[in-house]
Each structure stands twice: as structure tokens, then as C-alpha cells.
N, C-alpha and C positions, 0 to 999 in steps of 0.2 A: 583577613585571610586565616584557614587554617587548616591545620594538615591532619590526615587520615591515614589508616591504614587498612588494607584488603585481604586478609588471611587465607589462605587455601585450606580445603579441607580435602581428608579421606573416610572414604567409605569403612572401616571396622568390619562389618555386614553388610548383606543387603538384598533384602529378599521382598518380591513381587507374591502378593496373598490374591490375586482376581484383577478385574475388569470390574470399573464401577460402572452404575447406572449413565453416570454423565458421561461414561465413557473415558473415562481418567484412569490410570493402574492405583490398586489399592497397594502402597507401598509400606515396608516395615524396615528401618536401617538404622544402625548405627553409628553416627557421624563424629568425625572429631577433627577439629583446627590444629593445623601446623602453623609454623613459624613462617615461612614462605609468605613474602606478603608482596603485593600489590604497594603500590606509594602515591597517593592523592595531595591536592591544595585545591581548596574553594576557597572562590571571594564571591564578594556581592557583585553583580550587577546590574542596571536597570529594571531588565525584566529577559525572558527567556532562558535558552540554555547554551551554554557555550562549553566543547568539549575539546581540548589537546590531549593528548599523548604521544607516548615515546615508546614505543615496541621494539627496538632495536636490540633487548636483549634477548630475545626470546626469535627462537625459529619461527616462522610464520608468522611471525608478528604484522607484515607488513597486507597481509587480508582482511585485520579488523575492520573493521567499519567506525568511522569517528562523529555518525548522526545517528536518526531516531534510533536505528536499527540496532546501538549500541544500549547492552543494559545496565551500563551507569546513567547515561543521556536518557531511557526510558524511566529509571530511577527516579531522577530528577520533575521529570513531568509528573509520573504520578502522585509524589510529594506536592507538587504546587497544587496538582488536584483535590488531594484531600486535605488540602487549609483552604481550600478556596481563594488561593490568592497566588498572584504570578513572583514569587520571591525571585528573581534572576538569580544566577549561579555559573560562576566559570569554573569548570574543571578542567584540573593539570594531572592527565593521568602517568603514571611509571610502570610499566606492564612487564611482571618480575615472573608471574605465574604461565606454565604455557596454556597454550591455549586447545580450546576442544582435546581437553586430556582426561576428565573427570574429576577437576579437582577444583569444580567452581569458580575457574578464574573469572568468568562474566558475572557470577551470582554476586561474588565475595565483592566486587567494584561498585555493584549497584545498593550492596548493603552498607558501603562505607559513606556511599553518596547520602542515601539517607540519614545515617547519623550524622555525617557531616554538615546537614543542612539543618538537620536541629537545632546543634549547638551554633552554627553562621548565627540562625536568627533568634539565636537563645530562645526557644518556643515552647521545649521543656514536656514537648512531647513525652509519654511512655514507652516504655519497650513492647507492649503490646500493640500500641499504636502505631510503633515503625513496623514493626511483626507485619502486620496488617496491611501497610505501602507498601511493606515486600511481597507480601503475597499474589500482589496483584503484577509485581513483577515477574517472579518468578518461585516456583515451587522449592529451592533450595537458599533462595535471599532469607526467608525468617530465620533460616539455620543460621545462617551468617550473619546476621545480627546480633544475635547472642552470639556465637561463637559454644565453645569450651567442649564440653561431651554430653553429646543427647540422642534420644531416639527418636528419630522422626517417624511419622504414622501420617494417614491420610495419603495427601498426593506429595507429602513431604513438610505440609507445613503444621500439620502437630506434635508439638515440640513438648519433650517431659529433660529435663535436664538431668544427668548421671553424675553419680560422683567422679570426679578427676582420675584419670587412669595415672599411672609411673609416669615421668619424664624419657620416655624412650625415646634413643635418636630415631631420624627416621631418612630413608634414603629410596629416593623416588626416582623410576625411569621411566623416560617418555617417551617411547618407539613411532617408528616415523607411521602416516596414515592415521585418520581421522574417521571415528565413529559416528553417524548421525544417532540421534539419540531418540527418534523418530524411528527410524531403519531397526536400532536396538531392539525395542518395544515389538515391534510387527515380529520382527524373527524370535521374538522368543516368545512369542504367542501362537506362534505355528508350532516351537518346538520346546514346551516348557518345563523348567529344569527339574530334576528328580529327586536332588537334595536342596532342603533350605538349611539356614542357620538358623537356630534352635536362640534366636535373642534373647529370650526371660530367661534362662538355663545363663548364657554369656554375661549377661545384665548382672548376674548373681556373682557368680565368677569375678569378674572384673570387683566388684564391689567389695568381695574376700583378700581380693590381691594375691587369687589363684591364676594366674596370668599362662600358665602353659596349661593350662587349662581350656582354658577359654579360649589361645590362638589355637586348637586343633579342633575345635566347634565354629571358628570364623570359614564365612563363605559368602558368593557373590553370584547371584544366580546369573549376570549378565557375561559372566566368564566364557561361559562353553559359548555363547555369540561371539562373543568380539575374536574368539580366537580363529573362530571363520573367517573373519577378513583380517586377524593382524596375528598369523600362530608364534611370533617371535614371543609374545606372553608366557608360553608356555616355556621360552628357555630360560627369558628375565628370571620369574618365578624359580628355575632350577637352580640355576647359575648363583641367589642371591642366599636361596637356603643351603648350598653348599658352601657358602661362605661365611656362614655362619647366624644368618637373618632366624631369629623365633619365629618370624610368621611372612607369607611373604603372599601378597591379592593383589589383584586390579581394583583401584577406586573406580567406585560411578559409572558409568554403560563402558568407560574406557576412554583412554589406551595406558593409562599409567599403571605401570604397577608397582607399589611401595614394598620397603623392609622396615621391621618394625626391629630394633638393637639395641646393643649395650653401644656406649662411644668408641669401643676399644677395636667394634670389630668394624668400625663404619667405614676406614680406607681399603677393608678386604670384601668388603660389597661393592662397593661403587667400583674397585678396579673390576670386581666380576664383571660388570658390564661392560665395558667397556668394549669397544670393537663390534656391538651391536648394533650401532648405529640408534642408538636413545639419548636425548638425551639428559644426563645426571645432573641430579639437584642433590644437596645435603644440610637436612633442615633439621627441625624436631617437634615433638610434642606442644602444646602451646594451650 
């Protein structure tokens, strides 16, 4: 047996450049792993996939799905696909991240699944090569295999890695209501945004360790959507800069939306929220 961990990430940026040929958004963001983790154990068995978890801490936990449809269990099959061999694998998941919030908690479980299954069958795989099982999972698993801070390009799975930003806490709300990220896409294809983030400008920024700099070039073109169906964003968002938050977005089509801080001001954030009915996580950089 052994054990894994699942990282959530945030969005930094996040800006849609077109509609590909194949019909995919030409995506340009940048992403970065929090401490917020998911908690896995694999063992071996037989053959096939076996999937537990425990959602009980998390609101809505109790809609996941615990077969194909899950994309740790989806993980796992594309792994035995591309060794050509049925490795069995039980997994024991601990679901810490909420869910359908924008913060990868399905990507980051099926990213862990595959590392995890590497070293089960010590096979000694590359990071390319997991990259790769993840893609097939999902457009933000290769992110989550590496982890750290990168700019995703493509439909998210070309990956250039950034130098390490500050250790900033970081303090996340999760307002109640659920984005499809389906739904996302179309409405903001109908109605698309006016401002992008300026990344190679931010990329530079962040790299100087010009930091208020950079968080007033941060932006999220899926914002003015989600706020259509969840406008409580827009008070998060107030409520968290008046209490002292450097920067304050929605990761990923939604509904969370983070404070990036020093530690001194992080109990004068999270109480901001509070009474909003979201709910507060308090994590950090990672």
C-alpha cells in the first residue's frame, strides 16, 4: 500500500484566446497548487478497479459518483491502458477539496491516482509519460501532476513551468451553486470578455518579485459568466479586499473565489466572509 496526496489548484489568470479547429477553447492560464489536499491509499489487487471514499467533509460530497464516472476510477483505467496490462488497484479516497468549485478537486485525485500507480508497481514511468495518461483524462490532470506554478496553453495540457511565486497564505470561499463548465464555455462564447490578462507581462512580474504588480494585471475571463448565475462573487471578491486580501478572483469557470495574503491578515479574511453562506477553507501556497 501507499499513500498520495491530491493538491488543489488556483487559477492566477485565465484567459480563452478562440475556438479551435477540433472544436476545443484555445486556453492561456496560469495555474498554481495550494496546500488543500485530497488524501489517497492504493494497494494492489487482482485485477480491475476498486474505488472508496469518504466525502463527509466537504458540502455535497454525498453526489460524487464512486464508479467509471469518477475521475480517479477513469485514471486508473487509462493507466492499465497505456501499459497494456490490467494492474488492479484499490483506492481509498479522502475528499478534503470541494467539489465542482474550480479548484480541480476531480483532476488533482486522478493525477494522484496515476502517480500513485507508478510507484504501487515501481514502473518508473516519466513525468511525461503520466502527463500523457492525464491528458487523456482530463485537460487540467497534466497540471496536477506536476503541480508547482505553470502556464498552461493549449486546451490546458501544455505545460511550461514558472519560477516559484512567495509563500502567500491563501483563503478560499466556496458559495453555494454549481457551475457546469460546459454552460461556462457556451455563455461566454455568446458573450466574450473585453479584458484579458496580459500573461507574458504577469509571467515577467511575478519572476521580478513585483507582486502588486502583477495582482492588478490578474483576471479571469470566466468571471462576468459565473457571476450570472452565482453574483454573491462579486461581494466575496469585496468583502475579502477590504480586509485586506492583495488580490482577490474566481479560480477555473467557478464558484470559488480565493485571497492571496500575508498570515497576519488571514483571520480578518475568512471572518469577512463569513455569514455568506460559502464555504471557508484556509490553506496556502504550495
Amino acid at each position: 500500500m501507499i499513500k498520495e496526496i491530491g493538491r488543489a489548484k488556483i487559477n492566477l489568470t485565465l484567459d480563452i484566446l478562440g475556438v479551435r479547429a477540433d472544436g476545443y477553447h484555445e486556453l492561456s492560464t496560469i495555474m498554481q497548487t495550494v496546500a488543500l489536499a485530497d488524501e489517497l491509499e492504493l494497494k494492489k489487487i487482482s485485477s480491475g478497479v476498486n474505488l472508496k471514499m469518504d466525502a463527509s467533509r466537504i458540502k455535497g460530497g454525498e453526489k460524487i459518483s464512486v464508479d467509471e464516472k469518477n475521475l480517479a476510477w477513469r485514471a486508473a483505467v487509462e493507466f492499465q491502458k497505456f501499459c497494456g496490462k490490467d494492474f488492479g488497484v484499490e483506492i481509498s479516497l479522502i475528499k478534503k477539496i470541494p467539489v465542482a468549485a474550480g479548484l480541480a478537486g476531480g483532476s488533482t485525485d486522478a493525477a494522484a491516482v496515476i502517480r500513485g500507480m507508478n510507484r504501487l508497481y515501481e514502473l518508473n514511468l516519466t513525468e511525461s509519460e503520466l502527463c500523457e495518461i492525464g491528458g487523456r483524462v482530463g485537460s487540467d490532470v497534466p497540471f496536477c501532476v506536476i503541480g508547482g506554478t505553470c502556464l498552461a496553453e493549449g486546451r490546458g495540457e501544455i505545460l511550461t513551468k514558472l519560477a516559484p511565486i512567495k509563500n502567500f497564505s491563501v483563503v478560499l470561499a466556496k458559495p453555494d451553486g454549481e457551475i457546469s463548465t460546459a454552460w461556462a464555455y457556451k455563455t461566454y462564447d455568446e458573450n466574450p470578455a473585453k479584458i484579458h490578462p496580459p500573461n507574458a507581462e504577469i509571467i515577467e512580474q511575478l519572476k521580478r518579485g513585483e507582486y502588486d504588480a502583477a495582482f492588478k494585471n490578474f483576471s479571469n475571463v470566466f468571471e462576468d459568466v459565473a457571476i450570472k448565475k452565482i453574483p454573491v462573487i462579486v461581494d466575496l471578491k469585496s468583502k475579502m479586499l477590504a480586509a485586506g486580501a492583495k488580490v482577490a478572483l474566481m479560480s477555473g469557470s467557478g464558484a470559488t473565489v480565493f485571497a492571496l495574503t500575508d498570515e497576519k491578515s488571514v483571520k480578518k479574511i475568512s471572518s469577512s466572509v463569513e455569514g455568506t453562506g460559502a464555504q471557508v477553507f484556509i490553506t496556502k501556497i504550495f
